[in-house]
N, C-alpha and C positions, 0 to 999 in steps of 0.2 A: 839625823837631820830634823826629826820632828823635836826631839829634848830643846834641838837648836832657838826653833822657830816658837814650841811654849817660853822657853826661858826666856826670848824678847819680847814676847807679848804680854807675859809677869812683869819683866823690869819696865816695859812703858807703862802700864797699867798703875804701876808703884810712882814711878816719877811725874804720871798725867801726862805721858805724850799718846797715848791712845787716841786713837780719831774718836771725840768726843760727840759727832754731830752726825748724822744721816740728812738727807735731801730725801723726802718723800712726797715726792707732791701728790696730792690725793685729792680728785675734785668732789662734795657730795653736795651739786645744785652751785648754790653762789659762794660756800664755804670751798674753800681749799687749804686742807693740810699740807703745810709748804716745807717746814722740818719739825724732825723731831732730836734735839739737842739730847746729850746723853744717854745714848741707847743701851753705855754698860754704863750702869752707874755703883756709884757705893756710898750706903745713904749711913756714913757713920759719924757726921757732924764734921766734919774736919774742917767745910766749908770747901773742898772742891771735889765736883761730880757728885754731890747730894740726892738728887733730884734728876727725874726724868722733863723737860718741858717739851711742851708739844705746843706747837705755834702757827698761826692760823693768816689767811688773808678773809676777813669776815664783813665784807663789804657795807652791809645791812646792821651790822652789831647784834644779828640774833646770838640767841643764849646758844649754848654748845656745851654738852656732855660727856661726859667718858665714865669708863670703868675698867678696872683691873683687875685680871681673872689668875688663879694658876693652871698650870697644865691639866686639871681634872675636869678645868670648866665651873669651879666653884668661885664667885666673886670674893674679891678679897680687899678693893678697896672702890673709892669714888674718886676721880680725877678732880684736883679742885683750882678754882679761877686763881689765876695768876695778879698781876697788878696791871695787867688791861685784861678788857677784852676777848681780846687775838692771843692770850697763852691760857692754857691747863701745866697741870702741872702733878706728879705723883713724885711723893716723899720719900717712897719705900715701905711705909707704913700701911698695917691694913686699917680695918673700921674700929677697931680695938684702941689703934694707937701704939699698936707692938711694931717692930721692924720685924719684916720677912724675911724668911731663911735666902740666901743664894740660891739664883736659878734663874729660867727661864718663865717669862711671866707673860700673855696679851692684854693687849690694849686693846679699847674696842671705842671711837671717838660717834656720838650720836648728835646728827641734825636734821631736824626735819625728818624726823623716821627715816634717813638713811646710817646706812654703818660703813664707817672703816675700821680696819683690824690690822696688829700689825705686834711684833715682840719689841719685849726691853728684855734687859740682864740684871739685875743685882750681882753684883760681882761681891765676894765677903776678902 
């Protein structure tokens, strides 16, 4: 049963029928994290699921941060402004410019000296 359920979760993964999007709503003050699009993603240029986006209701248009960490706790990139506003966005790439290995990555979204946290996946 389990070969069953990896071996569909590979074949949607391959064909992009994987639930591509999370609903997180996340309040921190007048920002709310409302989703986060591509939570597995696979940043190998194909042009689909590149990119993790992280998308906002930013009432005020204050600036908004993030960063992305590995599981050690070592940063490994800087979340960067999307073409508004109200999105971030991570590549897959760390500060180098390299693509990172597959795995399990945090996010960590700052405003206003609050935080929210939260995983993506790189999927290879």
């Amino acid at each position: 049963m389990k070969r069953r359920i990896l071996t569909l979760v590979i074949l949607a993964l391959a064909i992009g029928y994987l639930p591509y999007r999370a609903m997180a709503t996340t309040s921190l003050g007048t920002l709310t994290l409302t989703v986060v699009k591509c939570r597995i993603f696979t940043p190998n240029g194909d042009g689909r699921n590149d990119k993790a986006r992280f998308e906002f209701d930013n009432p005020d248009q204050l600036p908004v941060d993030g960063s992305v960490y590995d599981l050690v706790g070592a940063r490994v990139a800087s979340l960067k402004q999307g073409t508004t506003p109200d999105v971030l966005l991570w590549d897959g790439k760390d500060s180098d410019g390299q693509t990172v290995a597959g795995g399990i990555y945090i996010y960590e979204i700052d405003f206003q000296n609050k935080h929210a946290t939260g995983t993506v996946v790189v999927a290879r």
